[in-house]
N, C-alpha and C positions, 0 to 999 in steps of 0.2 A: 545522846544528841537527838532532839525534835527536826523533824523535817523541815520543820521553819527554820530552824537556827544550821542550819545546813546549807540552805538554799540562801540563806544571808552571807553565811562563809564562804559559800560557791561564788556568788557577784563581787567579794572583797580582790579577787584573781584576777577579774579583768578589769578593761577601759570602760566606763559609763556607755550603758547601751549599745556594744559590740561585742564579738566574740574574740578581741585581740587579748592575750594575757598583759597584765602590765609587765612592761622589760626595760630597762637601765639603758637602751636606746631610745625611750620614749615613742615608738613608732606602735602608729594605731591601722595599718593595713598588713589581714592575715598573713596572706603570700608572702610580703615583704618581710615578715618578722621568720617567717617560716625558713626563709632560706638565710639570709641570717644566723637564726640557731642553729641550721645545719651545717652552714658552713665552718661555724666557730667549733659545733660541740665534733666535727670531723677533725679540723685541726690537730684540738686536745686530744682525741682518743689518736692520733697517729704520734701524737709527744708521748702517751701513756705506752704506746707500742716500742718504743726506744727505751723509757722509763720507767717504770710499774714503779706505782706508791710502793711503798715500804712500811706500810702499816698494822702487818699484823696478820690482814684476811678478815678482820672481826668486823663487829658494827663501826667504829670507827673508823676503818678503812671502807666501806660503807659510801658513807656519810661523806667523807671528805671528797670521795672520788666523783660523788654529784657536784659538789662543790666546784670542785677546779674542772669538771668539763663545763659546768651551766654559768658559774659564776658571772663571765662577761653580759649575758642575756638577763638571767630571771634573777630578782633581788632575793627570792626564795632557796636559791641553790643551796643545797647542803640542811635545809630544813624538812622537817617530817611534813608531809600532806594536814591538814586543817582539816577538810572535808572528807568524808565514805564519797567513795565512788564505786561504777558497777561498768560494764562491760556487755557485749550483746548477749554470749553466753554466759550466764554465770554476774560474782564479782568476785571482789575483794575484800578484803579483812575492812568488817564495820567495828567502829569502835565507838564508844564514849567521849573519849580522851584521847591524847596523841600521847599516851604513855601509855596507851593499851598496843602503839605500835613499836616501842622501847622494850617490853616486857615480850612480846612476841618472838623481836630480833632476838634476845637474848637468850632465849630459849630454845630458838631455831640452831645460835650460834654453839651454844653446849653441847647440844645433842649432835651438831657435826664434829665439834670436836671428840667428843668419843665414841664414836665411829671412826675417826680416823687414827684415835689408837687401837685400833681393833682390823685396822686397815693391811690384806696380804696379799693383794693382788691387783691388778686393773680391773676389771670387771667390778669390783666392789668398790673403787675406787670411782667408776663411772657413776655408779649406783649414788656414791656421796654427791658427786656433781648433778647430778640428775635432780635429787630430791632436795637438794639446795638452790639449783634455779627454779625448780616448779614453784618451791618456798616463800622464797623472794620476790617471786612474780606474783602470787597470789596476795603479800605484806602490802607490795605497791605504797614502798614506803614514799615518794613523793609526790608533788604534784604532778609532774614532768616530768619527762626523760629517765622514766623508771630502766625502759628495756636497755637503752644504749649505757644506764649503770650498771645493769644488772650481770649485763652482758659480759662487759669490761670488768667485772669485780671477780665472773667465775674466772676467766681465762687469766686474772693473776693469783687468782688464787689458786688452779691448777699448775702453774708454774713454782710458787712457793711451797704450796703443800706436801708436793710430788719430789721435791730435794731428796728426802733423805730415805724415799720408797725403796722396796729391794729389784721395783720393777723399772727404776730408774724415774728422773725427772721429764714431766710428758707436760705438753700445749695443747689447751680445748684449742682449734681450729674451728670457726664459727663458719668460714666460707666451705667446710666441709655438711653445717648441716642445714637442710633444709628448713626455712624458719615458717611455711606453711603445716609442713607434715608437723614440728616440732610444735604449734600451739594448739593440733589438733590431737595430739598426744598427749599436750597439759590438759587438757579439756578432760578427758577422759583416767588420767594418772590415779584419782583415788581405785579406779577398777583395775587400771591396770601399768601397775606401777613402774612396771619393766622394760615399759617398749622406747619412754625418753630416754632411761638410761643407753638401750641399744644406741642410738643415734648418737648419745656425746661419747661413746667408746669407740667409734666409726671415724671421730673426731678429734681424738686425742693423735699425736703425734707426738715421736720420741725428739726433744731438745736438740738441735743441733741436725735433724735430717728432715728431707722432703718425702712428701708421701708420694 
């Protein structure tokens, strides 16, 4: 993809000459739409906290769990990002194609599953969560609301994965980590790959107690 044909897919997201996304409320002022999405996309993740999809854990569980928190808001919900985007440090997965970001998932998604049959302990088990949100943060598979899926897809995926461990079933606890120390630990993860894990194993709680 040419930077011109990028910067054209970038302007197809908002309102003509603003910086409001376009959203299924029709509403063309930042703030207003902002609180809005947060209120709804707060909603949903406290229905997901009573309910967790039952989808698997895979890309499609994914996929669908942007869906039904953004749905109300962005007509995009539940679709792969159009455009590369980048970030102050660093970016994201540039691609060609949005099937370079399908092939990614899918690869990401294998490679956790066999580690997790290889899985015999928490520590290692942190280690999956760890190197599976770094993953997924870096795929930035949507346009929106990557972090608040991202987020909600490990901690049910911790919950499901963790069922049939020997070390029992455990809950990533997001209010236990730090989400400043945590993106400055992705920042640096390809050096040193161990110190996010530290943090979501800090974070895990056993099912059914309080830490």
């Amino acid at each position: 993809m040419t930077d011109r044909e990028n910067d054209i897919r970038w302007a197809e997201y908002f309102y003509p000459n603003t910086n409001v996304l376009i959203n299924n409320y029709g509403v063309k002022n930042y703030d207003e739409l902002k609180r809005i999405e947060m209120t709804n996309s707060f909603d949903r993740l406290l229905e997901l906290d009573e309910n967790p999809l039952n989808l698997g854990c895979g890309k499609k569980h994914l996929i669908e769990l942007h869906r039904y928190i953004f749905e109300d808001v962005y007509p995009f919900a539940g679709k792969y990002r159009t455009v590369n985007m980048t970030k102050q440090h660093g970016g994201f997965l540039f691609f060609d194609d949005q099937e370079d970001i399908d092939i990614y998932l899918n690869e990401l998604f294998n490679e956790t599953e066999e580690r997790l049959n290889n899985c015999h302990s928490l520590n290692e088990f942190s280690d999956i969560l760890a190197n599976l949100y770094t993953k997924l943060i870096y795929c930035h598979p949507f346009r929106e609301g990557n972090g608040r899926t991202i987020r909600e897809f490990v901690r049910e995926f911790s919950l499901e994965k963790s069922k049939n461990m020997s070390f029992g079933q455990v809950e990533l606890d997001w209010r236990d980590i730090n989400k400043n120390e945590l993106d400055e630990y992705i920042e640096v993860a390809h050096i040193f790959p161990g110190a996010t894990a530290i943090l979501f194993n800090k974070a895990l709680r056993e099912v059914g107690k309080t830490k």
